[in-house]
Each structure stands twice: as structure tokens, then as C-alpha cells.
C-alpha positions as a printed NumPy array, in Angstrom:
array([[ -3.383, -27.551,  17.801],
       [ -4.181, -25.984,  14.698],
       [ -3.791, -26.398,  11.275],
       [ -2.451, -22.975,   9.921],
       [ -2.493, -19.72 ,  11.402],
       [ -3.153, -16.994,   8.668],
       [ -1.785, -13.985,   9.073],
       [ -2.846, -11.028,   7.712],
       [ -6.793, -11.428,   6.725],
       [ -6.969,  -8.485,   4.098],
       [ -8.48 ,  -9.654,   0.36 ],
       [ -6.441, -12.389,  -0.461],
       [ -5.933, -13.629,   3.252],
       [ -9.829, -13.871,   2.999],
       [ -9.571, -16.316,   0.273],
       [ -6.891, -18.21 ,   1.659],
       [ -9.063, -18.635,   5.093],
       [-12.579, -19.256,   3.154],
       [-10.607, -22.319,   1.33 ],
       [ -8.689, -23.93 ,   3.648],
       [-11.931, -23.812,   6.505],
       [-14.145, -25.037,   3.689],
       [-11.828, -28.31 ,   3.585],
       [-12.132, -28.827,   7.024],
       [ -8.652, -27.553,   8.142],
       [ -8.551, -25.702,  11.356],
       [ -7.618, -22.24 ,  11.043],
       [ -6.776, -19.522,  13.571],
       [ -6.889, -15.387,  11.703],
       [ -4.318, -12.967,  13.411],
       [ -4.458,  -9.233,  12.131],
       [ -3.691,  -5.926,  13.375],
       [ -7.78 ,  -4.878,  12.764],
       [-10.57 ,  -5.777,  15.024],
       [-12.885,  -5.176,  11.981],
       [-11.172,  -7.801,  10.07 ],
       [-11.252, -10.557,  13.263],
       [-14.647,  -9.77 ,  13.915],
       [-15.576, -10.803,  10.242],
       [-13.442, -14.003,  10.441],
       [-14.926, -14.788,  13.25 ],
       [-18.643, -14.222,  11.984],
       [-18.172, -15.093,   8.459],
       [-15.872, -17.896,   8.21 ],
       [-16.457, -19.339,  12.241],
       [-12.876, -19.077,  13.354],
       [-10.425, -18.24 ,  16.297],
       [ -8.901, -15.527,  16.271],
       [ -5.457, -13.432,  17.879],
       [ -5.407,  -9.724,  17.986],
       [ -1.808,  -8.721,  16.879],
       [ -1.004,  -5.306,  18.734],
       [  3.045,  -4.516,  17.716],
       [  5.493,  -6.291,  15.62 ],
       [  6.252,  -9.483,  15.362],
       [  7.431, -11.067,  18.445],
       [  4.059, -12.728,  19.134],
       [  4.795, -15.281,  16.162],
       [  6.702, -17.332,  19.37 ],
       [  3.375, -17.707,  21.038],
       [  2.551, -20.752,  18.402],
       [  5.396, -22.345,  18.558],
       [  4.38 , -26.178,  18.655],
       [  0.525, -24.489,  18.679],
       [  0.489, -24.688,  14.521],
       [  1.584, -26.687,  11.969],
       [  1.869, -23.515,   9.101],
       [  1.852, -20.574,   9.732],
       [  0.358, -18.982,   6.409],
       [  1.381, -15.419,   5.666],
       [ -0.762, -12.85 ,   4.054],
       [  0.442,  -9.736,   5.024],
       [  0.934,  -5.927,   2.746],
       [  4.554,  -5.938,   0.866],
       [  5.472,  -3.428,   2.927],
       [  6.159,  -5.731,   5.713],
       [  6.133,  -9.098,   4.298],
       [  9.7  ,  -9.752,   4.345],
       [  9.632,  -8.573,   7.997],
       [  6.733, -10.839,   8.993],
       [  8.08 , -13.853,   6.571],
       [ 11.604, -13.674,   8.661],
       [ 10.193, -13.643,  12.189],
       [  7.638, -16.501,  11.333],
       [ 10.769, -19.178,  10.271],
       [ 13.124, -17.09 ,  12.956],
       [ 10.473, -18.552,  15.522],
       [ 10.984, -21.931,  14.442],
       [  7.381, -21.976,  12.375],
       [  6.686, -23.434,   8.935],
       [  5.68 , -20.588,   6.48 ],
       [  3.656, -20.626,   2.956],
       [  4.365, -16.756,   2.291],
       [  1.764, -15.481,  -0.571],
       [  3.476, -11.671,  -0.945],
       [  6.442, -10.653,  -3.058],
       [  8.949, -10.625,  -0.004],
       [  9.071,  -6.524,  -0.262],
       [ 11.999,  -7.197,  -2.931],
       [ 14.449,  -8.563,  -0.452],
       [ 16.439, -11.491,  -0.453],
       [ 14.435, -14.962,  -0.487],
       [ 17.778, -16.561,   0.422],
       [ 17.88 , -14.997,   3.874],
       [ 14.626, -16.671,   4.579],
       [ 16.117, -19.869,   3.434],
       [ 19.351, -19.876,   5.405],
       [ 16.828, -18.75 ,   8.747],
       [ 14.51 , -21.581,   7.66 ],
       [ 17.235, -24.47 ,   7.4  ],
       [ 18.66 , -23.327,  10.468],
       [ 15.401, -23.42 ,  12.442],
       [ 14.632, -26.97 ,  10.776],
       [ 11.465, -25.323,   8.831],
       [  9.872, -25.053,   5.486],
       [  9.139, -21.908,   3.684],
       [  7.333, -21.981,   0.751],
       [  7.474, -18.497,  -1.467],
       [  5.856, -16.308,  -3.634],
       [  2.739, -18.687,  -3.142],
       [  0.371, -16.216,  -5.21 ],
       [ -0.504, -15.386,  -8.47 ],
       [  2.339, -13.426,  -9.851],
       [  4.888, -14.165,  -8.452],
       [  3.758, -17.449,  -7.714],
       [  1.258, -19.734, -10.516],
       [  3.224, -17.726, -13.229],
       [  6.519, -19.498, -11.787],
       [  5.014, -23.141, -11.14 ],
       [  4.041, -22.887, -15.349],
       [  7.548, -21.818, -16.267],
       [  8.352, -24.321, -14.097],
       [  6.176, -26.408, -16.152],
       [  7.37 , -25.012, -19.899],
       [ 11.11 , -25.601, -19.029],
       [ 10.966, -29.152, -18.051],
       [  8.948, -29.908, -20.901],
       [ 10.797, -27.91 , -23.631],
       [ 14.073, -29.515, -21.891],
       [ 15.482, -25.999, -21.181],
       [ 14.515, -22.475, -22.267],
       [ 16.03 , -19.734, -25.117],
       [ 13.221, -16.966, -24.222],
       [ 10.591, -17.178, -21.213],
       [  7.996, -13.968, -21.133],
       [  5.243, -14.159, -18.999],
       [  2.265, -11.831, -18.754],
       [ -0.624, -10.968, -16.268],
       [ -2.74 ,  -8.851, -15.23 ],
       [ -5.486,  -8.19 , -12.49 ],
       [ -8.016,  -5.615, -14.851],
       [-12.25 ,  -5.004, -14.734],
       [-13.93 ,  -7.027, -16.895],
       [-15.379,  -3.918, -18.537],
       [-13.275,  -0.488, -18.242],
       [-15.552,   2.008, -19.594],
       [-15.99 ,   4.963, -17.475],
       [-13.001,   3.872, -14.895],
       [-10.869,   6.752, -14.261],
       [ -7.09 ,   4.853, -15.601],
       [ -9.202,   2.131, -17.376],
       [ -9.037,  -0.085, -14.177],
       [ -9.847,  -0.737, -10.735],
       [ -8.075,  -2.481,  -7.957],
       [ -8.609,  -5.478,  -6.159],
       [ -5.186,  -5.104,  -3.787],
       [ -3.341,  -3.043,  -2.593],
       [ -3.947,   0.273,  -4.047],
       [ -0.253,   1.772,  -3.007],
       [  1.451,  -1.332,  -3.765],
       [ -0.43 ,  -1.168,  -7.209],
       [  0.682,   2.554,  -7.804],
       [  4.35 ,   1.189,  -6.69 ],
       [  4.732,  -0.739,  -9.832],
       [  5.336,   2.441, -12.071],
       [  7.516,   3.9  ,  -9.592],
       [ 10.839,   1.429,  -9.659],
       [ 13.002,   0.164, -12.445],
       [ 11.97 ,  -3.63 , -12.965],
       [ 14.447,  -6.289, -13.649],
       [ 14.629,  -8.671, -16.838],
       [ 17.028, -10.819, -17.781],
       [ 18.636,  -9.897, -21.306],
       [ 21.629, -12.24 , -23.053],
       [ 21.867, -13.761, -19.623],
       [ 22.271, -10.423, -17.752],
       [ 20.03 ,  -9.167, -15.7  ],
       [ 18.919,  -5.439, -16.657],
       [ 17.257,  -2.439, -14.857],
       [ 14.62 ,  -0.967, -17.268],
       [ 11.632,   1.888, -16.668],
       [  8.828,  -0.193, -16.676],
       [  7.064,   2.437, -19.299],
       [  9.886,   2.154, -21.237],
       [  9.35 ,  -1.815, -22.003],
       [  5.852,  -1.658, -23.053],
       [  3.54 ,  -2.582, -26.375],
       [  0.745,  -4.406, -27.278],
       [ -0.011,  -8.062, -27.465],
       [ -2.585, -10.409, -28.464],
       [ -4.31 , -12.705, -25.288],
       [ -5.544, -15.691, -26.845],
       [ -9.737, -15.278, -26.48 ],
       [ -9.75 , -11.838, -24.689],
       [ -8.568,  -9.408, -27.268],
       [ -5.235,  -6.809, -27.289],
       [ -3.721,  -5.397, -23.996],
       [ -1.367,  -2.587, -23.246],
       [  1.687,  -4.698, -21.494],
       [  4.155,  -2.645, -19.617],
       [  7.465,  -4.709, -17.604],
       [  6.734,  -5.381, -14.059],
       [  9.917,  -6.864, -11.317],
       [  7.94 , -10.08 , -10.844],
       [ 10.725, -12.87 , -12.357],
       [ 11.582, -12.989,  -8.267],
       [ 12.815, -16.583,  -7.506],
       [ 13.659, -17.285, -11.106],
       [ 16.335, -14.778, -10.992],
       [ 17.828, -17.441,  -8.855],
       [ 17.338, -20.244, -10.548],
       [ 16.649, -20.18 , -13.78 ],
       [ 19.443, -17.265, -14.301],
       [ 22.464, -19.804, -15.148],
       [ 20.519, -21.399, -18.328],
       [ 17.635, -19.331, -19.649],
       [ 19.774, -16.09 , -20.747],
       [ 16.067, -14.237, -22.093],
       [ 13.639, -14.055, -19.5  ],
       [ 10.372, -10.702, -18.601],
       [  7.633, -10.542, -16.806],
       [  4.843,  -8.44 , -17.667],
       [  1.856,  -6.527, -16.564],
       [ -1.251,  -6.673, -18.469],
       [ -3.311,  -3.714, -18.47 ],
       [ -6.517,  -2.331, -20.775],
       [ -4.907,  -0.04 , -23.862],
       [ -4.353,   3.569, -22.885],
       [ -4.478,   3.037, -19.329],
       [ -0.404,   3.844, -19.243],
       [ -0.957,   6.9  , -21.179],
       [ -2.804,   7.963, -18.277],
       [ -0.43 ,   6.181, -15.491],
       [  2.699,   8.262, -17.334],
       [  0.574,  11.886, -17.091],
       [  0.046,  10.92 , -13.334],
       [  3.931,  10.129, -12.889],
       [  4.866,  13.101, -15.079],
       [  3.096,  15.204, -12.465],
       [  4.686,  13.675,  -9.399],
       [  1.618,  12.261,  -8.393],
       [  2.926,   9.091,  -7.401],
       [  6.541,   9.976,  -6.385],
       [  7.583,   8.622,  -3.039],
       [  9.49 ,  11.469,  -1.945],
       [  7.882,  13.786,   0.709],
       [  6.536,  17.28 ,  -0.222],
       [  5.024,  19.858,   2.412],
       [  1.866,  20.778,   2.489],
       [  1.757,  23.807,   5.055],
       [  3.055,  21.949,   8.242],
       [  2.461,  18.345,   7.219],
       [  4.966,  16.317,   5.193],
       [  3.348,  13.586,   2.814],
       [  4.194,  11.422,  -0.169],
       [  2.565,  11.696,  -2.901],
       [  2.118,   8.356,  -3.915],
       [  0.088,   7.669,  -0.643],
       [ -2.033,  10.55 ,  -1.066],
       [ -2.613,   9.518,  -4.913],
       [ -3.399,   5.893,  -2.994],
       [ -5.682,   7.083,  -0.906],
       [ -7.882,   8.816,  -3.778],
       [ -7.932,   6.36 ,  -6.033],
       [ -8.935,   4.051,  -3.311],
       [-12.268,   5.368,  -3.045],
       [-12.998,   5.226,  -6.662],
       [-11.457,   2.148,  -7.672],
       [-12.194,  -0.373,  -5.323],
       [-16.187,  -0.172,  -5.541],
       [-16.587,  -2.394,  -8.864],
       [-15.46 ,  -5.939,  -8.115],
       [-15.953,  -7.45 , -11.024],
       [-12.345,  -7.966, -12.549],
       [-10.681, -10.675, -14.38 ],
       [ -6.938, -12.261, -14.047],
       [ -5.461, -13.029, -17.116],
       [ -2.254, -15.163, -17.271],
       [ -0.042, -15.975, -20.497],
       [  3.613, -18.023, -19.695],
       [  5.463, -18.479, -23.093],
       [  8.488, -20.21 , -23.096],
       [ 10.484, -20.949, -26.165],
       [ 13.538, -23.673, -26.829],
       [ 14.928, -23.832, -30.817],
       [ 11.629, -23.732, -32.717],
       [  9.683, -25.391, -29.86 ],
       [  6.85 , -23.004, -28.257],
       [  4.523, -23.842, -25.275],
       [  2.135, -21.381, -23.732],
       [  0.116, -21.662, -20.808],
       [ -3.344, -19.745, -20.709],
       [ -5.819, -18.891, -18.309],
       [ -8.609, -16.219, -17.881],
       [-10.352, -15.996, -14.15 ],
       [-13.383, -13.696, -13.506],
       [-15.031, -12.301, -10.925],
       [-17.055, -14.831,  -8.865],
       [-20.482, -13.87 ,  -7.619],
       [-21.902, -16.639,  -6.433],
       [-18.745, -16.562,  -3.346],
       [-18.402, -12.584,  -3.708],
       [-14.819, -13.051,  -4.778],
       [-12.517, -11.776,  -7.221],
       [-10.84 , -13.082,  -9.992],
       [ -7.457, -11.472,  -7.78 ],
       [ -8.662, -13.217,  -4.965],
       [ -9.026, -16.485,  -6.659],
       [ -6.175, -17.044,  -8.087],
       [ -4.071, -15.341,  -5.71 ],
       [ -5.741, -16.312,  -2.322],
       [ -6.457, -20.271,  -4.089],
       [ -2.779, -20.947,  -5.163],
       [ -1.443, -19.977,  -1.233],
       [ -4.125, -22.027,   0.299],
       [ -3.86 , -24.833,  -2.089],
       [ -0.102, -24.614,  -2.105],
       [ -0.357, -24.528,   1.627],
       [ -2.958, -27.747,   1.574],
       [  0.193, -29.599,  -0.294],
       [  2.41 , -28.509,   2.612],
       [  0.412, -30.123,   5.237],
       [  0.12 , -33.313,   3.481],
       [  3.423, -33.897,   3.19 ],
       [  3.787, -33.411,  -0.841],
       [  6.655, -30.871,  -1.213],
       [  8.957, -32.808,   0.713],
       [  9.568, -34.145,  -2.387],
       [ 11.217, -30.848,  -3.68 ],
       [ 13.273, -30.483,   0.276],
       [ 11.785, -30.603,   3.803],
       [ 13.657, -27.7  ,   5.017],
       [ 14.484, -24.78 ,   3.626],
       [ 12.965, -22.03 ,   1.162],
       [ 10.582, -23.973,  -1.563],
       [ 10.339, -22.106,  -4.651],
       [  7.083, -21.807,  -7.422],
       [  8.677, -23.334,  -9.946],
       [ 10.523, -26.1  ,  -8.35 ],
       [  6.897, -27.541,  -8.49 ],
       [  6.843, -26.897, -11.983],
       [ 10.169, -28.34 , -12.566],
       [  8.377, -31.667, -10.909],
       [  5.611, -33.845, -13.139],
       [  3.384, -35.102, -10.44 ],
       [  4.097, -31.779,  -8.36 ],
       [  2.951, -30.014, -11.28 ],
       [ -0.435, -32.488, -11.734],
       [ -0.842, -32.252,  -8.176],
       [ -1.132, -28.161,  -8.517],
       [ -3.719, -28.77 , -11.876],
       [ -5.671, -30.845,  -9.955],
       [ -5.959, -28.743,  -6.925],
       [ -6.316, -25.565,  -8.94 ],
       [ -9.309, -26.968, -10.789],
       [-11.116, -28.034,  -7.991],
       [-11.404, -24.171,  -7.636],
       [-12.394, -23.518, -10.886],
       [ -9.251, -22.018, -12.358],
       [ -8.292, -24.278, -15.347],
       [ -5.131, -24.155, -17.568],
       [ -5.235, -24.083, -21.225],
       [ -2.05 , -25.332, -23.013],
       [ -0.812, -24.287, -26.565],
       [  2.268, -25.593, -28.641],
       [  3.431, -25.   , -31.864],
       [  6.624, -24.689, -33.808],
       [  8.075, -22.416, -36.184],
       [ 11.245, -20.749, -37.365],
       [ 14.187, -19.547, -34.783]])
């Protein structure tokens, strides 16, 4: 019997493994890759399961596992999240769900007498546990803007001001979609370029911010009583001068062009290019501003993570990879049944919970990834 099987051992599914093993739970890796098994096997000393097509493997653990922890691309997360909980498997899902509909995963999950705990990352994920936080505090919400951002700790010279940590097509995607925020209680479709500025990080300086589609589960429930609600992207300033001119050429359009007899997308070209130049310098940050605002009542949660050396991880991988494994540690020992024992468990239902919430703090510290909290008052 193991503990959790991970699946998907890219960057973050890396960090998620190196945690949990280093706490003594017992892990098994499956991925599509030999090259990635063969490094979980020699790096982090655990089993391993070669995944050759689809999904319908997941069955083999049945009653083998007690989580299955997923840590696959967006492109097939929702995919791989529904056939883990349609196989009658507990899930902690780190990914965005591809934009689908986390409420199909519940009704699968209560139906198969399973847990699924989503959006178990960064953003979506810690951003939602501290507005989680912010609401119950404030008693309720008027406004709720969040902001974060994965960026080097120094951009000079970096083609875009930047360089990537994850998924470099999934990164390119968020320019290429309208994003959704929540305006006078309805929810909106705006070009993310179009909903951009400049603010202030507390400590760190000004960023570009530009709106990104990660409000996720809180369009579900916070959507009845907190009628102002954005997430945001943080980004070093003129890097979306330079992200338009690429967009403005097509660059990173998703519809296929020929090219004599092969058809391509452009965006996955563009991927592939920026690939190999922005994924040699590791050494980013993760910065991470919630603000949520009731009458003349503000409360803002900080934090700033950097790369690590010492482990060879990044700040991305930290606080991504960290919050699924620690989120998935929780699981195991029986702390979210608090919140429901079957069903889909969402970020900030932890939030929403005091001791849930300490619980997180305290887990998220033992890490190294701290929470600063700021609250002041002043004129509606």
C-alpha cells in the first residue's frame, strides 16, 4: 500500500514528490517519460509506473493508494482529474482543471464515495485559502483583488523581461483568452491586456499587472456575496508591451497556419522557442498580494518566495509543488474532513475555517514560505 501516487512528475510534481518522501510518506511517480521515472527513481528513491495511453490504468490502484496526487499539464488535467475519482481514488489535483467544470468532478467524486481536493497550487490554490482567510475575518467582502506572479529575480537582458519556470505554452496561453472577473456581482469577459496597470508590492517595488482567469472555485462560491472580485498576473514593467507586439503578430495565435506541407500553431512554435531561452535561469521569485476590502476595513496578505539553491528549486516550485503536497499531507491525516469527506474540497473553504487556515500557516512555514499580514482602514 502506498501513500500517494503522483502523477505527472514534471517541475512542480518534483516538488510535490521531494516533500512528501522527505516526511516519510510512501510515494509511487507515474509519468508518460522514462527520463522523468528514471530520475524519481535515482533522485528521490521511489517506485515507479510507466503510463503508456490514457487513463484507464488509474483502476490498477484501486485499494493500492490512499491519494492519488495529480500533477499533470492543463491540457489534460481535467481529463486525468475525472478518471482518477471515476476510478473510485481520492485526488489532491494541483492544475487549473483546463477551465472546465470543478462541479463535474464533485458530482463523480460523491458518487464514487471520494475526496477531491482542487486547485491545490499556487494560483489558483494559496491565493484562494487567503481570500478564504480575508473574508471570514472581514465578515464578508465589498472588493477582493488578488495578484501574483512567477518572474526572475533580476530581468535584465531576458528577452520579454522574464523566464519560465512551467509550462511555457500554458504560460503563452494566458494572453490568448478573455479572463473572467466578477464586476457589480456579474461576472465579465475582459482582454486580459485590456485590464492592466501598475501597482505597488509591498518591499519589492512596482509591477506591470495584467488580468489573468484564475478566480476558478470562487466563481462558485464566493459569487452570491462578494459582487467585486480579479485576479491578477504580476509581471516586470514593459514585459506586456512586448507580449502585445508578439500577439499583434500572430505569434501566439492558436489557429493553424501552413508552412509548405505542415500545419502548425503558432503559439506552440512561439512555445517551443522561447523554451530554449527562457527556461535556463532558475532563479525566479513568486510574489503573492490578496486584498480584500469590507466598508473601510482592509486586510492584505503578503508573501515573496525566491529561488532556493540550497534544494535547486524554484520559487514556482515551492509554492506551487509545497501547497499540493502539504495540502495533500492534511488529506491523509484526516484534517479536511472537517470541511466534507466526500466530494470536491475547495482552497478557500480552508480559508473560510480558523484552525484549517493555522493548520495551512503552520505547514507552509515549515517550508519556508511565510505570510505577512497588513490591515488598515480608511475611507469607502
Amino acid at each position: 500500500m502506498y501513500d500517494v501516487l503522483l502523477i505527472g512528475f514534471g517541475r512542480m510534481g518534483y516538488a510535490t514528490a521531494y516533500d512528501l518522501v522527505n516526511n516519510g510518506y510512501r510515494v509511487i511517480v507515474a509519468d508518460v517519460r522514462m527520463e522523468a521515472l528514471e530520475r524519481a527513481e535515482k533522485e528521490l528513491e521511489v517506485a515507479t509506473y510507466h503510463i503508456k495511453n490514457g487513463f484507464t490504468w488509474i483502476s490498477e490502484f484501486k485499494d493500492k493508494v490512499r491519494v492519488a496526487a495529480s500533477s499533470l499539464p492543463w491540457p489534460i488535467a481535467f481529463d486525468g482529474a475525472k478518471a482518477v475519482v471515476e476510478a473510485g481514488l481520492n485526488l489532491t489535483d494541483v492544475t487549473s482543471l483546463s477551465g472546465q467544470d470543478p462541479k463535474v468532478i464533485d458530482e463523480i467524486a460523491k458518487k464514487n464515495n471520494v475526496y477531491a481536493v482542487l486547485y491545490a497550487g499556487v494560483a489558483p490554490g494559496m491565493v484562494q485559502i487567503l481570500s478564504g482567510a480575508i473574508y471570514r475575518e472581514l465578515g464578508g467582502l465589498d472588493r477582493l483583488e488578488i495578484y501574483c506572479g512567477g518572474i526572475p529575480q533580476d530581468p535584465t537582458g531576458k528577452p520579454l523581461k522574464t523566464n519560465i519556470t512551467w509550462s511555457p505554452i500554458g504560460y503563452l496561453g494566458m494572453y490568448t483568452r478573455k479572463s473572467r472577473k466578477v464586476v457589480n456581482g456579474e461576472i465579465v469577459l475582459i482582454d486580459p491586456l485590456e485590464d492592466s496597470g501598475v501597482i505597488e508590492f509591498p518591499g519589492e517595488g512596482e509591477y506591470e499587472y495584467f488580468l489573468s482567469d484564475g478566480l476558478r472555485s470562487l466563481l462558485i462560491t464566493f459569487i452570491k456575496d462578494v459582487p467585486n472580485m480579479a485576479e491578477y498576473s504580476l509581471r516586470w514593467k514593459g514585459h506586456l508591451e512586448q507580449i502585445k507586439l508578439l500577439r499583434d503578430l500572430g505569434l501566439i495565435s492558436k489557429e493553424p497556419i501552413k508552412i509548405g506541407e505542415v500545419e502548425v500553431r503558432p503559439i506552440e512554435v512561439t512555445a517551443k522557442v522561447i523554451e530554449r531561452k527562457l527556461t535556463i535561469d532558475p532563479r525566479d521569485k513568486v510574489l503573492t498580494m490578496v486584498r480584500g476590502v469590507k466598508g473601510n476595513r482592509h486586510v492584505t496578505y503578503i508573501n515573496a518566495t525566491y529561488y532556493d539553491e540550497a534544494k535547486g528549486l524554484t520559487a514556482m516550485q515551492q509554492t506551487t509543488g509545497f501547497t499540493h503536497s502539504r495540502l495533500t499531507m492534511m488529506a491523509l491525516e484526516g484534517k479536511l474532513k472537517t470541511i466534507r469527506e466526500i466530494g470536491a474540497i475547495f482552497p478557500e473553504e480552508i480559508g473560510l475555517n480558523e484552525e484549517l487556515f493555522k493548520e495551512y500557516v503552520e505547514q507552509m512555514r515549515k517550508v519556508g514560505i511565510t505570510f505577512k499580514r497588513i490591515e488598515s482602514t480608511a475611507a469607502k
